[in-house]
C-alpha positions as CSV (number, residue, x, y, z in Angstrom):
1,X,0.0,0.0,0.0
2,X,1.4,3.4,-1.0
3,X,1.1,6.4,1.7
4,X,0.6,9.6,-0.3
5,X,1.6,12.6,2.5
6,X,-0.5,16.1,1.8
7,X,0.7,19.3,3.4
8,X,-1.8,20.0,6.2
9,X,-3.5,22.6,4.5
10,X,-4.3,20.5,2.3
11,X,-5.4,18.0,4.2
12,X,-7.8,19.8,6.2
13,X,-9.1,21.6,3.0
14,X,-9.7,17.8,1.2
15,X,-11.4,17.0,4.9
16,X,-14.0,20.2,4.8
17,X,-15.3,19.6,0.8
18,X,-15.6,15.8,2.1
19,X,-17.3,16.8,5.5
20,X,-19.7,19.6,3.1
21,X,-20.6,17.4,0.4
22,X,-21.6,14.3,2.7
23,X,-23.7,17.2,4.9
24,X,-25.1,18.5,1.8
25,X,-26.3,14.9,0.4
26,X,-28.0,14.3,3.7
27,X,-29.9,17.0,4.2
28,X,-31.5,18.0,0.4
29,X,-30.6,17.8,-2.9
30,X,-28.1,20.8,-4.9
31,X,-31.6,21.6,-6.8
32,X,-33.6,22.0,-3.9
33,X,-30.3,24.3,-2.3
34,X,-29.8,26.6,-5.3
35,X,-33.4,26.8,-6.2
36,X,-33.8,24.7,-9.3
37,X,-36.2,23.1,-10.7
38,X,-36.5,19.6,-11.4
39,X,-39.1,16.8,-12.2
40,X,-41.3,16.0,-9.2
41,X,-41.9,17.6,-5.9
42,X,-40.6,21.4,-5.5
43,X,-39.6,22.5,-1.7
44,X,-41.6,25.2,-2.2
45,X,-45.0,22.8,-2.5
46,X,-45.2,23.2,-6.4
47,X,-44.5,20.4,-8.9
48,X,-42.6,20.1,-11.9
49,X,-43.7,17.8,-14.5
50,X,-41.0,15.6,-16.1
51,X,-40.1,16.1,-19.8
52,X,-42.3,12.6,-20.6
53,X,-44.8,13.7,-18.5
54,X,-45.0,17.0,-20.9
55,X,-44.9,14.6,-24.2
56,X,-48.1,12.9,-23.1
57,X,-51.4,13.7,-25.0
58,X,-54.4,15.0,-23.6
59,X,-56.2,11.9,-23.0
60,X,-53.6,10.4,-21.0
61,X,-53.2,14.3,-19.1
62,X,-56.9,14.1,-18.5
63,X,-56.9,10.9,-17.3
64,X,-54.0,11.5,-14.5
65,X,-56.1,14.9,-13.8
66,X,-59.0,13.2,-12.8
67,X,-57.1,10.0,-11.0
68,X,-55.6,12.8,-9.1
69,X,-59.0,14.2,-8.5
70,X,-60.4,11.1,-7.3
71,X,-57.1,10.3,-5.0
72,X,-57.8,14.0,-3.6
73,X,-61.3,13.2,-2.6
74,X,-60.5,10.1,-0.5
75,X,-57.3,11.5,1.0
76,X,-59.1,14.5,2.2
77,X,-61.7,12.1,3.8
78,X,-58.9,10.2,5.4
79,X,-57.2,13.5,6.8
80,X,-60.4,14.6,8.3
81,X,-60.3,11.1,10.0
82,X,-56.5,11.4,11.2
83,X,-56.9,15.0,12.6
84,X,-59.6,13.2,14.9
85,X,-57.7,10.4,15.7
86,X,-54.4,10.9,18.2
87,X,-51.2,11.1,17.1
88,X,-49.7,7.4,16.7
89,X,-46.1,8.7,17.0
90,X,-44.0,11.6,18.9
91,X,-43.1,13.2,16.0
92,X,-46.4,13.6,14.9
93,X,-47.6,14.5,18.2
94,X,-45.0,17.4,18.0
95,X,-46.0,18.6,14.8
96,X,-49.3,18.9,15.7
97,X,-48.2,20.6,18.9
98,X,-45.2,22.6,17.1
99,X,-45.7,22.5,13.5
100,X,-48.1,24.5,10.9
101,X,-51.6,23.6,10.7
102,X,-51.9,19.9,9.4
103,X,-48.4,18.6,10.4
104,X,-48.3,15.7,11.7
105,X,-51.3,14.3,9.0
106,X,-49.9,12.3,6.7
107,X,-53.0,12.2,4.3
108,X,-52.9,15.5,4.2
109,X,-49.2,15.9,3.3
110,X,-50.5,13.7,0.5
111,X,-53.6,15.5,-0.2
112,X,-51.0,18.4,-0.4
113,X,-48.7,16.7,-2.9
114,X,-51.3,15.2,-5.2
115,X,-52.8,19.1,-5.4
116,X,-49.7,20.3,-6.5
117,X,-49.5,17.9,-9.2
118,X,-53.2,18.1,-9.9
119,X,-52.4,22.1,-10.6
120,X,-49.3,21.1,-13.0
121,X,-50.9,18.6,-14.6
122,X,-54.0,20.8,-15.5
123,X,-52.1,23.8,-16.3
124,X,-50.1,22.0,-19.4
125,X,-53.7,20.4,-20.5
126,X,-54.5,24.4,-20.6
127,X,-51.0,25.2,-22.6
128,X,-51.8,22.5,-25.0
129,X,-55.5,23.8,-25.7
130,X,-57.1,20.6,-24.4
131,X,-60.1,20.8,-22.2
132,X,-59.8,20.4,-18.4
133,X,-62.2,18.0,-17.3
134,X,-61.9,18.3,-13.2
135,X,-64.1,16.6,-10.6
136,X,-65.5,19.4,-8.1
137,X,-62.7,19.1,-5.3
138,X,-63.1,21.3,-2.7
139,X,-59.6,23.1,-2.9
């Protein structure tokens, strides 16, 4: 095995990029940090479709639209059920203590997520000129 011997400065310098980049991987991606987009989920509760997501026709649009739509229904039926129910572990019970309204609800963190790409979704059916066919959610 061959010893290769850095100046200390070095050494401590190769030792913070290592130390940042594994912190940075942990806690969110570099999109998420510098603000960029990318497919899926945005931190800031939006979501971007992926490019073969925006190739699809308006069928198969209206068809995830509505899916959505009827995934929203029974997820905001489910939340009202968990907001009754107590908290089944501490970190929920501290988000509901703590947090913003609806932490700790995991349908509803769904129901959130599936809005987002609900609004993305029918947004691009609107770009494309097809009609939006949406079931009456309440919002």
């Amino acid at each position: 095995m061959v010893a290769i011997r850095l100046p200390s400065g070095r050494l401590r310098t190769v030792a913070l990029l290592c130390g940042l980049a594994a912190a940075l991987t942990g806690c969110a991606s570099f999109q998420d940090i510098a603000g960029i987009q990318h497919p899926g989920y945005q931190s800031n509760g939006t979501y971007v479709l992926s490019n073969q997501e925006e190739e699809l026709g308006c069928r198969a649009l209206q068809e995830r639209s509505q899916g959505l739509q009827r995934q929203m229904q029974q997820l905001s039926t489910r939340a009202v059920q968990q907001m009754q129910e107590l908290p089944s572990t501490v970190a929920a019970a501290w988000g509901r203590l703590f947090g913003s309204p609806g932490d700790g609800v995991p349908a509803l963190t769904q129901y959130n997520e599936a809005h987002a790409e609900s609004v993305a979704l029918d947004a691009t059916l609107t770009r494309k000129g097809c009609t939006v066919e949406t079931a009456s959610v309440k919002r």
